[in-house]
RODREN-268380 format. One record per residue: residue in three letters; x, y, z of N, C-alpha, C in turn. Coordinates in steps of 0.2 Angstrom, whole numbers, padded with zeros to 4 digits, always signed. Atoms other than C-alpha are relative to their C-alpha. Last residue first. Example, Ala and Ser with C-alpha at 12.3 -4.5 7.8 and 13.67 -1.06 7.14 Angstrom:
# RODREN-268380
SER-0004-0006-0001+0068-0005+0036-0004+0005+0003/ALA+0004-0006+0000+0062-0022+0039+0004+0006+0000/
This chain:
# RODREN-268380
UNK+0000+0002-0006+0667+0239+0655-0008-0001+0003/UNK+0004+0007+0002+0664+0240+0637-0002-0001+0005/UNK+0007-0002+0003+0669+0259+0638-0002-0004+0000/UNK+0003-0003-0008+0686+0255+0649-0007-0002-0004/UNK+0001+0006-0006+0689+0241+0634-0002+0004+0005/UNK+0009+0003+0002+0685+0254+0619+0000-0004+0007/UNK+0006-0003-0002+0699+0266+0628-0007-0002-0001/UNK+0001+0002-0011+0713+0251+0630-0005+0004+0001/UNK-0002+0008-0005+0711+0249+0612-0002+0001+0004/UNK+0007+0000+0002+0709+0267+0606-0003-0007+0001/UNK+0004+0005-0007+0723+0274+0616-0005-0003-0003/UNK-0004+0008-0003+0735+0276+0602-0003-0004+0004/UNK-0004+0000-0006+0721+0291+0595+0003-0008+0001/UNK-0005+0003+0002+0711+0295+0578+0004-0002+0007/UNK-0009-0003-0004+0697+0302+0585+0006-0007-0003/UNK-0006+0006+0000+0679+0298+0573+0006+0004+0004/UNK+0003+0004+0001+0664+0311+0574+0003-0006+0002/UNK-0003+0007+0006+0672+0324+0580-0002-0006-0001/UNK+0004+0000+0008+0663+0341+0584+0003-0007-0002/UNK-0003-0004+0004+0673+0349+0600-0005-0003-0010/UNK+0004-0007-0003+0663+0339+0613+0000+0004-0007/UNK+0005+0002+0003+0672+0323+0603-0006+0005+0002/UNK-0002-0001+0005+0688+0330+0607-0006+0000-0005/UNK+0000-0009+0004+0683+0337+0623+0000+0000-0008/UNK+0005-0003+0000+0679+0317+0626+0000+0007-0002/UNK+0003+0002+0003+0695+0309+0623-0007+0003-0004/UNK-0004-0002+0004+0704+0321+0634-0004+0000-0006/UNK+0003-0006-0001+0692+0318+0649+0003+0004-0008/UNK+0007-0001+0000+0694+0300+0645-0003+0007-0002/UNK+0001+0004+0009+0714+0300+0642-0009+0002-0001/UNK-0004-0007+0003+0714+0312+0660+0000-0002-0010/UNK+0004-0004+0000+0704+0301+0669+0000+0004-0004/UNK+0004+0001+0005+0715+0285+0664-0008+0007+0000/UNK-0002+0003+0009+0730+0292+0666-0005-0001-0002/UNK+0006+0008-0001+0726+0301+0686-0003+0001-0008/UNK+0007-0001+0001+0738+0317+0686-0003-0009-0001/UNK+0000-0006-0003+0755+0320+0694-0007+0001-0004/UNK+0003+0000-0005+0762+0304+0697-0007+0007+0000/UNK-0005-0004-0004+0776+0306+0686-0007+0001+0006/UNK-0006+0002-0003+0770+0294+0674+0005+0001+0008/UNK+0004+0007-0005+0754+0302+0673+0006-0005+0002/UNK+0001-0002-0004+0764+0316+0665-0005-0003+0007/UNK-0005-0005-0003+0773+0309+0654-0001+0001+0008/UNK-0003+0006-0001+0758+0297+0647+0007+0004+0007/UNK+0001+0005-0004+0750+0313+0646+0003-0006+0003/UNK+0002-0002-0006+0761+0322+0638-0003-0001+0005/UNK-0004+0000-0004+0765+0308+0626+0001+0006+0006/UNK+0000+0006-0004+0748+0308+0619+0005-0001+0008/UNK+0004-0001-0004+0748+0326+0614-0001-0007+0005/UNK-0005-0005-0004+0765+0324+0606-0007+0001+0004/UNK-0006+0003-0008+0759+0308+0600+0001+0004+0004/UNK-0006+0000+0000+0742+0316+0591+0006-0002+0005/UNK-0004-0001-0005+0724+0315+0594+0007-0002-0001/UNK-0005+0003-0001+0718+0315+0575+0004+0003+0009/UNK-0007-0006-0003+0703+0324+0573+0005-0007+0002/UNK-0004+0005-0006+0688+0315+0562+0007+0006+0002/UNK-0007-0004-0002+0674+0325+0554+0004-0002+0003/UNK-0004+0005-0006+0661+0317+0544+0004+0003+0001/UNK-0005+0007+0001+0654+0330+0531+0002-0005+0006/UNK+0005+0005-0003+0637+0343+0535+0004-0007-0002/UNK-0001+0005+0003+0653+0356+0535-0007-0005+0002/UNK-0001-0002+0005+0652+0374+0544-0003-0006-0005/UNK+0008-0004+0002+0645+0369+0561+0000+0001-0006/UNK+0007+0003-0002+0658+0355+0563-0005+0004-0003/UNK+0003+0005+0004+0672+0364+0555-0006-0002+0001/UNK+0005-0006+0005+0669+0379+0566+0000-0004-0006/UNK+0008-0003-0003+0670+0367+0582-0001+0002-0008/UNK+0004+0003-0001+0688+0359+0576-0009+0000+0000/UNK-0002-0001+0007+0697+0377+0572-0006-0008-0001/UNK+0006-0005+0003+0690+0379+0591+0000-0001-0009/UNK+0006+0002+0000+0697+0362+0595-0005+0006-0001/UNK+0006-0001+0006+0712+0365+0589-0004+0000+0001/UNK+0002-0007+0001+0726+0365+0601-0002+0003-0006/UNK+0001-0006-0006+0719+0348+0606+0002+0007+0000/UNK+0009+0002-0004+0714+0338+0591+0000+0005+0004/UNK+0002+0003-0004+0733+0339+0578-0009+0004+0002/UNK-0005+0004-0005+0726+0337+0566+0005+0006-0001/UNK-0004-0006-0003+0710+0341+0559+0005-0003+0004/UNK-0003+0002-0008+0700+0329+0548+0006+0007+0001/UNK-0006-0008-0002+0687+0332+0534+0003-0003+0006/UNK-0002-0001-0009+0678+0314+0529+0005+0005-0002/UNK+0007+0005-0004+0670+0310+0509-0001+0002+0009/UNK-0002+0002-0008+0683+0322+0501-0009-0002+0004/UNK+0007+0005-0001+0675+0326+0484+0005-0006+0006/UNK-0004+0004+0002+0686+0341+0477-0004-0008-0001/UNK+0003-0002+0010+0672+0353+0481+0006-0003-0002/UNK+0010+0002+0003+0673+0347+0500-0001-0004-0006/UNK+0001+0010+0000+0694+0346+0498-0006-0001-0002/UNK-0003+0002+0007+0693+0366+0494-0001-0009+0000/UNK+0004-0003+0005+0681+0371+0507+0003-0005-0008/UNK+0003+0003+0000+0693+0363+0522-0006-0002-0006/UNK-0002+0006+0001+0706+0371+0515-0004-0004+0000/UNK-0003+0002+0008+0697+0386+0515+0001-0004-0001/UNK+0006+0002+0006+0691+0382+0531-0002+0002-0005/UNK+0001+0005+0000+0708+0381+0538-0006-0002-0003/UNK-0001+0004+0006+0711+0399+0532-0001-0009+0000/UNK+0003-0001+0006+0701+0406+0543+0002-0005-0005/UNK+0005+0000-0001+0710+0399+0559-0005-0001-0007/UNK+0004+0000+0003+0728+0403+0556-0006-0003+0000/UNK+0004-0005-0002+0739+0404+0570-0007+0002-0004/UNK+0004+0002-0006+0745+0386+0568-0005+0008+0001/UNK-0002-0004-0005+0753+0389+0549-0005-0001+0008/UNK+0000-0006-0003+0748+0375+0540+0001+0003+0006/UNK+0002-0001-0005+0758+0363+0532-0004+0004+0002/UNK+0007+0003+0001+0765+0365+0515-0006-0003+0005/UNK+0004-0002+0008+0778+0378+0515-0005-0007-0002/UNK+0006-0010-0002+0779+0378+0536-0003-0002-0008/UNK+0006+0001+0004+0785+0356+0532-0005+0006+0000/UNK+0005+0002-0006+0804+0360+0541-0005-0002-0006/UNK+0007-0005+0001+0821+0361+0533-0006-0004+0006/UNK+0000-0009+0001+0833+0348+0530-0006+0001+0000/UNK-0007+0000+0002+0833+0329+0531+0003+0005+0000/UNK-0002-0003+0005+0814+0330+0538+0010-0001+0000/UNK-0005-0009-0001+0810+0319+0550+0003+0000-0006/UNK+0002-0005+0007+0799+0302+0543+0003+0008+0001/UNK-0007-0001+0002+0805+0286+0556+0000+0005-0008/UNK+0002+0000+0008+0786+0283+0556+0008-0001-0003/UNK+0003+0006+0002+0789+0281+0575+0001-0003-0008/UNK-0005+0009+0000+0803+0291+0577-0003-0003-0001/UNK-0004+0001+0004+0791+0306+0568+0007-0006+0002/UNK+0003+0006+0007+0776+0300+0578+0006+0001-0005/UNK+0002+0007-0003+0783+0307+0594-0001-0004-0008/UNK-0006+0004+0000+0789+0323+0586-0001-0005+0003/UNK-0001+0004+0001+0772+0329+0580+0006-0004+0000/UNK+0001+0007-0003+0767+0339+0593+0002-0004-0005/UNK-0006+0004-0004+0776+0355+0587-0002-0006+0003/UNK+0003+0000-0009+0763+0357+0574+0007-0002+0003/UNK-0006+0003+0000+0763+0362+0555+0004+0000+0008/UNK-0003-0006+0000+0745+0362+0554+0007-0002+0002/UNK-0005+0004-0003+0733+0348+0545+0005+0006+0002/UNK+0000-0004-0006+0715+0354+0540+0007-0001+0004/UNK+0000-0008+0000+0711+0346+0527+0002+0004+0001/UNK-0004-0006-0004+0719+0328+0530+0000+0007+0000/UNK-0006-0006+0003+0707+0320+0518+0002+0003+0009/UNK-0001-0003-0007+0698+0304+0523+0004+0003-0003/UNK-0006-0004-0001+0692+0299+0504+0001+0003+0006/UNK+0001-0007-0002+0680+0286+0501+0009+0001+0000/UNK-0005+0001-0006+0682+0270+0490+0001+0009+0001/UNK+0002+0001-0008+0668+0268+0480+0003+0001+0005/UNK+0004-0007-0001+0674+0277+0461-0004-0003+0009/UNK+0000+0001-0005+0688+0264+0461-0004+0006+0002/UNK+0002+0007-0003+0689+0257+0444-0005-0002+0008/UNK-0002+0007+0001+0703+0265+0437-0006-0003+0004/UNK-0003+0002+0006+0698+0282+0431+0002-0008+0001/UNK+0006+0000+0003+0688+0284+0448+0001-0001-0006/UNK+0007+0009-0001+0702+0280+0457-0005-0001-0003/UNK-0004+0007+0003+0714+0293+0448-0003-0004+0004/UNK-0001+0004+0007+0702+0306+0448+0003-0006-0001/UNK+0005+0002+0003+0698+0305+0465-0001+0000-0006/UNK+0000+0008+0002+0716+0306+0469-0008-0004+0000/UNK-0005+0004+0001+0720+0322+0460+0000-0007+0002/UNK+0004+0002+0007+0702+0329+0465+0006-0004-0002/UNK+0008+0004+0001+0710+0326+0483-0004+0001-0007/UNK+0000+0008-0003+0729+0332+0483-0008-0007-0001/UNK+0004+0004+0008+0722+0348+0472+0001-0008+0002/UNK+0005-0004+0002+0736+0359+0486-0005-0006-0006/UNK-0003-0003+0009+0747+0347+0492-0009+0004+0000/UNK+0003-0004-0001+0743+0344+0513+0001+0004-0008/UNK-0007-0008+0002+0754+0331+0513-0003+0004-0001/UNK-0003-0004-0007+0740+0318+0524+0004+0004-0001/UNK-0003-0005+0004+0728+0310+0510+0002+0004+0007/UNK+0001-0005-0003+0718+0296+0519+0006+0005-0003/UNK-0006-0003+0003+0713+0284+0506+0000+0005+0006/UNK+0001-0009-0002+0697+0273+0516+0009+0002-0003/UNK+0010-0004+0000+0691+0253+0514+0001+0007-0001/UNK+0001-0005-0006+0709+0246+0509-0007+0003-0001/UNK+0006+0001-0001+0709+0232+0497-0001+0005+0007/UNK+0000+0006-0005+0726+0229+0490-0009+0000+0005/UNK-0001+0008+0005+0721+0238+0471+0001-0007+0006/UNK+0007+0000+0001+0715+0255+0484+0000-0009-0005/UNK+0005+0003-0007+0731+0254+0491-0008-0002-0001/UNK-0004+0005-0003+0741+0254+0474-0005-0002+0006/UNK+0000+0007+0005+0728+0266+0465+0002-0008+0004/UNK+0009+0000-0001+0728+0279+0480+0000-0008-0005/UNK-0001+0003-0005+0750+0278+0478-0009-0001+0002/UNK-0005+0004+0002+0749+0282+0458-0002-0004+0009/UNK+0005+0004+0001+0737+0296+0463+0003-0008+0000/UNK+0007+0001-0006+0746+0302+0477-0003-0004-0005/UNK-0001+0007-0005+0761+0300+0464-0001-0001+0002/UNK+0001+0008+0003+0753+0311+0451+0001-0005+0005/UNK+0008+0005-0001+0750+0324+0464-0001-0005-0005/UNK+0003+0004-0006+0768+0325+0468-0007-0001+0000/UNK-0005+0008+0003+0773+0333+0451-0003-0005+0006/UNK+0004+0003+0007+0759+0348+0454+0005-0007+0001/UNK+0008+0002-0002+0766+0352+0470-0003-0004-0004/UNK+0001-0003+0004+0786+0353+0471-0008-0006-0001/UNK+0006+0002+0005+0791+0351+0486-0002+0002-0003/UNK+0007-0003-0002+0807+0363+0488-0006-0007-0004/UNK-0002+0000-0007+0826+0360+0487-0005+0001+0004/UNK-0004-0008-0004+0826+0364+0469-0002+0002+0007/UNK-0003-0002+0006+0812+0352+0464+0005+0007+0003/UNK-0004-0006+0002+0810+0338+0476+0000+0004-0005/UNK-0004-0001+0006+0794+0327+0474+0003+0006+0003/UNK+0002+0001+0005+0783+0325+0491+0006+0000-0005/UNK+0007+0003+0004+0780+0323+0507+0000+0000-0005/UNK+0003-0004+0001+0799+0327+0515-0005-0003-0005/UNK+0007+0000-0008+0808+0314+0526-0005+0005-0005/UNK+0000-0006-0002+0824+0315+0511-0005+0002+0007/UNK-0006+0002-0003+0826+0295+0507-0001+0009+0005/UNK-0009-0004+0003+0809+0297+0503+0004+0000+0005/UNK-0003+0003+0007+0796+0283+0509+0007+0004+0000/UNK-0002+0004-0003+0789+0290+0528+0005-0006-0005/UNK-0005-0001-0007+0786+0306+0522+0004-0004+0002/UNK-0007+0003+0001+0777+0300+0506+0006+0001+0005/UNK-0005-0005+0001+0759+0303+0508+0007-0004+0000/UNK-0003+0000+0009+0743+0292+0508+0005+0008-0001/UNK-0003-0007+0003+0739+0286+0525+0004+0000-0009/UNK-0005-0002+0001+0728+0270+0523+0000+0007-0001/UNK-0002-0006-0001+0712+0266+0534+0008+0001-0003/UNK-0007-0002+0002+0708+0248+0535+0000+0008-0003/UNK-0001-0004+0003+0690+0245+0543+0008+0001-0001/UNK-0002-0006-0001+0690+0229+0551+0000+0004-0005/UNK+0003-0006-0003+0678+0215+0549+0003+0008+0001/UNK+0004-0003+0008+0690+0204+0537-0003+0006+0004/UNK+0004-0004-0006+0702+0203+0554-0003+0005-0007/UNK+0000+0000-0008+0714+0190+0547-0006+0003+0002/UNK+0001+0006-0003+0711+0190+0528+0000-0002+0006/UNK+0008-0001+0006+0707+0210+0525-0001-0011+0001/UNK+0006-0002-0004+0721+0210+0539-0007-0002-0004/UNK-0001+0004-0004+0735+0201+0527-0007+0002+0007/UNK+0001+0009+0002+0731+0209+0513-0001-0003+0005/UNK+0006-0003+0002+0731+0228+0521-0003-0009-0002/UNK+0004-0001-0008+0748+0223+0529-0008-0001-0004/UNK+0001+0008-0003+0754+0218+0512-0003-0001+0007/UNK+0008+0004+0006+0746+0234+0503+0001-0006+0004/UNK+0006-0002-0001+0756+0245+0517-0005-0007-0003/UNK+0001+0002-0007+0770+0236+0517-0005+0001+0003/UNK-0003-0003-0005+0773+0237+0497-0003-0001+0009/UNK-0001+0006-0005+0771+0223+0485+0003+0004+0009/UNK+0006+0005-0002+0760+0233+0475+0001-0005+0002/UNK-0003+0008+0002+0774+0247+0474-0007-0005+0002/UNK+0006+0002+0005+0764+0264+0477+0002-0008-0002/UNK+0005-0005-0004+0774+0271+0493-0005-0005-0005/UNK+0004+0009-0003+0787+0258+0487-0007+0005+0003/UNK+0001+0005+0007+0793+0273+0475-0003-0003+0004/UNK+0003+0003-0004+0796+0288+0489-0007-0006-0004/UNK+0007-0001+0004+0802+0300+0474-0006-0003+0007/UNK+0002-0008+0001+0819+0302+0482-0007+0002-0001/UNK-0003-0002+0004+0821+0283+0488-0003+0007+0000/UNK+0001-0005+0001+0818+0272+0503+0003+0003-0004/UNK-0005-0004+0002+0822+0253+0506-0005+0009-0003/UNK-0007+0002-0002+0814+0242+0519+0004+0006-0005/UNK-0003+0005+0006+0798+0253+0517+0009-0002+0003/UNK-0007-0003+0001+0791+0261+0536+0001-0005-0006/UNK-0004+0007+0002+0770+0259+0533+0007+0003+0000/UNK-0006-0005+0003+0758+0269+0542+0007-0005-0001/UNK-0008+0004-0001+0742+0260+0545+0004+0004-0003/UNK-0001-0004+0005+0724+0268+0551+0007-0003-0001/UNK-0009+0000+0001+0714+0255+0559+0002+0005-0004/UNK-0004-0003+0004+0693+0256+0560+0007-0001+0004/UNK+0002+0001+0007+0680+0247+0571+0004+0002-0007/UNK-0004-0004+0002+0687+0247+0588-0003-0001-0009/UNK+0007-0005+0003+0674+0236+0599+0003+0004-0007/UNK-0001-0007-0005+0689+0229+0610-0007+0003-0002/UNK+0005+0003-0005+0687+0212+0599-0002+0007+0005/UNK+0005+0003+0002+0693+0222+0584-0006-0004+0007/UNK+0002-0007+0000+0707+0232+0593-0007-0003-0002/UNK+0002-0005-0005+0711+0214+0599-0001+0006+0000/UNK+0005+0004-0003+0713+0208+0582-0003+0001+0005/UNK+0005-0004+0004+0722+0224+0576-0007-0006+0003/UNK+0002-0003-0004+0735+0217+0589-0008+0003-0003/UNK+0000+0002-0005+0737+0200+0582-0003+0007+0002/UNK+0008+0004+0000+0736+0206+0564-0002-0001+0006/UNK+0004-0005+0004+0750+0218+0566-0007-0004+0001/UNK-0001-0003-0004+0761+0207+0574-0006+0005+0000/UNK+0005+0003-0006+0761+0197+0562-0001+0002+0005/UNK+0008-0001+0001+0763+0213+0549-0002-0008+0004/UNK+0001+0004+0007+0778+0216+0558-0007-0003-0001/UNK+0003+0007+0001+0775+0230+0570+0000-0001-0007/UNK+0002+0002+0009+0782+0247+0575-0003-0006+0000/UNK-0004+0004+0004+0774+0250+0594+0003+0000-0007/UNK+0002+0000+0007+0766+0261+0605+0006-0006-0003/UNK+0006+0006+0001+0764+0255+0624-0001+0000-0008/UNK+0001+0003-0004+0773+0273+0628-0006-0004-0004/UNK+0006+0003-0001+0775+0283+0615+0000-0006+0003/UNK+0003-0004-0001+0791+0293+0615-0008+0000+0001/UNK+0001-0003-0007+0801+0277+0617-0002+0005+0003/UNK+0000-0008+0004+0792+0269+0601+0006+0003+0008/UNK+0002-0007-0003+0795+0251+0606+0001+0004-0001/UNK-0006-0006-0001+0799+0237+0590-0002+0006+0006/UNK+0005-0003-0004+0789+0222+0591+0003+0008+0001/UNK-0004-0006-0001+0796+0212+0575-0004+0004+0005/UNK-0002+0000-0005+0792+0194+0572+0004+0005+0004/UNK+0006+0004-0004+0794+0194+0556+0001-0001+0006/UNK-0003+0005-0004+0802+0207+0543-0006-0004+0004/UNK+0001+0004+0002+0793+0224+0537+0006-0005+0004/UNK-0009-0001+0004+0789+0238+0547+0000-0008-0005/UNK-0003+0007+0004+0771+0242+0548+0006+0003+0000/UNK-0009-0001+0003+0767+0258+0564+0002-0008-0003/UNK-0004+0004+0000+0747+0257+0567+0008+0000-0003/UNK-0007+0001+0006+0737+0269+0571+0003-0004+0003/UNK-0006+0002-0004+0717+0264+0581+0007+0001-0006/UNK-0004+0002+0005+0702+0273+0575+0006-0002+0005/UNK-0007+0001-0003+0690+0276+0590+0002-0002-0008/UNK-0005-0006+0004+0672+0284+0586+0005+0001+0001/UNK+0001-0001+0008+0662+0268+0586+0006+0003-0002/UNK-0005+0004+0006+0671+0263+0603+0000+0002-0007/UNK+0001+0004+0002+0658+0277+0612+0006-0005-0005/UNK-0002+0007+0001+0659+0291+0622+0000-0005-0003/UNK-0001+0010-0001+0647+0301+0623+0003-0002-0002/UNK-0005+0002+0005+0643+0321+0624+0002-0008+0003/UNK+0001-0003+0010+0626+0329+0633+0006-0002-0004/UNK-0008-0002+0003+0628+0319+0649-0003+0002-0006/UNK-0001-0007+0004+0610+0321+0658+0005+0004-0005/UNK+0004+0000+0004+0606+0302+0661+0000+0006-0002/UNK+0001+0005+0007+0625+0298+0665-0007+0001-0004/UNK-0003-0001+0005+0624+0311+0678+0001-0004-0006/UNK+0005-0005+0003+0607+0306+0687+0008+0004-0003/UNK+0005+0002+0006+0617+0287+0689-0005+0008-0005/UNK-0004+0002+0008+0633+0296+0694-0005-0002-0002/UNK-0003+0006+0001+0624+0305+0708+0003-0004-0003/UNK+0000+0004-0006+0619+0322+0714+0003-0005+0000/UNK-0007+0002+0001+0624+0331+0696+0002-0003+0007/UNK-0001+0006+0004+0606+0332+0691+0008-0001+0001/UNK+0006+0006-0001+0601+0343+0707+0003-0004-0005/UNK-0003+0007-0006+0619+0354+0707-0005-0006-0001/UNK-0002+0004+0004+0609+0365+0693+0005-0007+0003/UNK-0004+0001-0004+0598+0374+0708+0004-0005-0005/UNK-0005+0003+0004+0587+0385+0699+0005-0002+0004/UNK+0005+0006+0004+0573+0390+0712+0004-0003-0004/UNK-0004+0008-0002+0589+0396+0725-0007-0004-0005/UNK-0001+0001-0008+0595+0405+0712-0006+0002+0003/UNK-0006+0003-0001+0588+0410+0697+0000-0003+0006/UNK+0000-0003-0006+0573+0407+0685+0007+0000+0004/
């Protein structure tokens, strides 16, 4: 009926009769927390385009994943800088790399955490670019052995989840054959489906210390205007045997986010990204919006939008509002 018998104001009288009608929720479960390993001791390094973010030596690392763990946080995602860098992105897979030692050293620190490795080489090659040069161009096929080579490695230090982030075409059967050839038919696959070639991610690229040397990532990223093609992408990993679809970045995606949801009956995680972050931060700094309402409201569209798990910096300081 309409007006004045329908008066929708009525359940949004008080906080307590909005809390009982909210149809989307918040909750720690669905927080991942990233973390930037460098290697040394006693390393706190601040990002300057991420506010509160940090690199971190893997004691450092432990400390803070501790406190995500007491926060409620149930998952970590780790991105490892190697002391030295080469063309193929070698320590990517080394089994004394910073990733696998971080991974050791939490799995004995802070057993209860979910560990979450990215699995690409941006952060390795001396070039910033995800995979094997050939003629000045990733070359595809050659770079899906090494994903497997670097799956194997992470998966031999004891990580719970492979997250594939290069966007190679076959990236996912590629690294579920090579797990399941060695040993490692348990260990899920957080695939990068759905990853576009975005101007938000200059924050995370000082973090990672992973810009490109030349060129940009258009030829294997995807293009931002396309829509359809995302759930191809996301179609392909499926039937690959991708465990979790993710989309990144969160915010100018959330309809590309929605039609996953309805499309896939998979786990869907979105990645709030730096450059999304650091707007905010930016922008609360400056007086000119109220930080913690605007991180919450952010949080929540993300998870309006279909996402089961949000990849985000806030994911800490966001399980402790939510504890309150």
């Amino acid at each position: 009926m309409d007006f004045p018998i329908t008066r929708l104001r009525r359940l949004r009288r008080t906080e307590t009769l909005r809390r009982m009608v909210r149809e989307t929720r918040l909750h720690p479960d669905h927080l991942i927390q990233p973390y930037f390993v460098i290697p040394g001791k006693d390393e706190k390094k601040p990002i300057s385009s991420m506010p509160g973010v940090f690199q971190l030596s893997i004691d450092h690392l432990v400390k803070e994943a501790q406190l995500s763990a007491e926060a409620g946080v149930p998952g970590v995602i780790l991105f490892g800088i190697p002391s030295k860098k080469d063309k193929e992105g070698s320590a990517a897979w080394s089994a004394d790399g910073i990733v696998q030692r971080a991974t050791k050293a939490l799995k004995d620190k802070v057993p209860g955490v979910a560990v979450i490795a990215d699995v690409c080489f941006c952060e390795y090659t001396d070039h910033g670019h995800c995979g094997v040069l050939v003629d000045g161009q990733v070359d595809n096929d050659e770079t899906l052995e090494n994903l497997g080579k670097q799956a194997i490695s992470l998966a031999e230090a004891g990580v719970d989840i492979v997250a594939p982030s290069g966007m190679m075409d076959g990236m996912v059967g590629a690294i579920r054959e090579a797990l399941d050839e060695n040993g490692h038919e348990q260990l899920p696959i957080m695939s990068y489906a759905v990853k576009f070639a975005s101007a938000f991610y200059g924050p995370f690229r000082e973090a990672a210390e992973s810009t490109p040397a030349f060129g940009d990532r258009k030829g294997y990223q995807m293009d931002p205007a396309n829509a359809r093609e995302a759930m191809r992408e996301a179609a392909l990993d499926a039937s690959e045997g991708a465990d979790i679809l993710m989309v990144k970045p969160a915010l100018a995606y959330l309809d590309v986010l929605s039609e996953l949801r309805e499309t896939f009956e998979h786990p869907v995680a979105a990645y709030n990204v730096s450059g999304e972050m650091a707007m905010i931060e930016a922008a609360a700094k400056n007086g000119w919006i109220d930080r913690e309402r605007a991180i919450l409201e952010t949080l929540t569209s993300i998870r309006r939008a279909g996402a089961d798990m949000i990849l985000t910096y806030w994911a800490t300081e966001v399980a402790r509002w939510l504890n309150k």
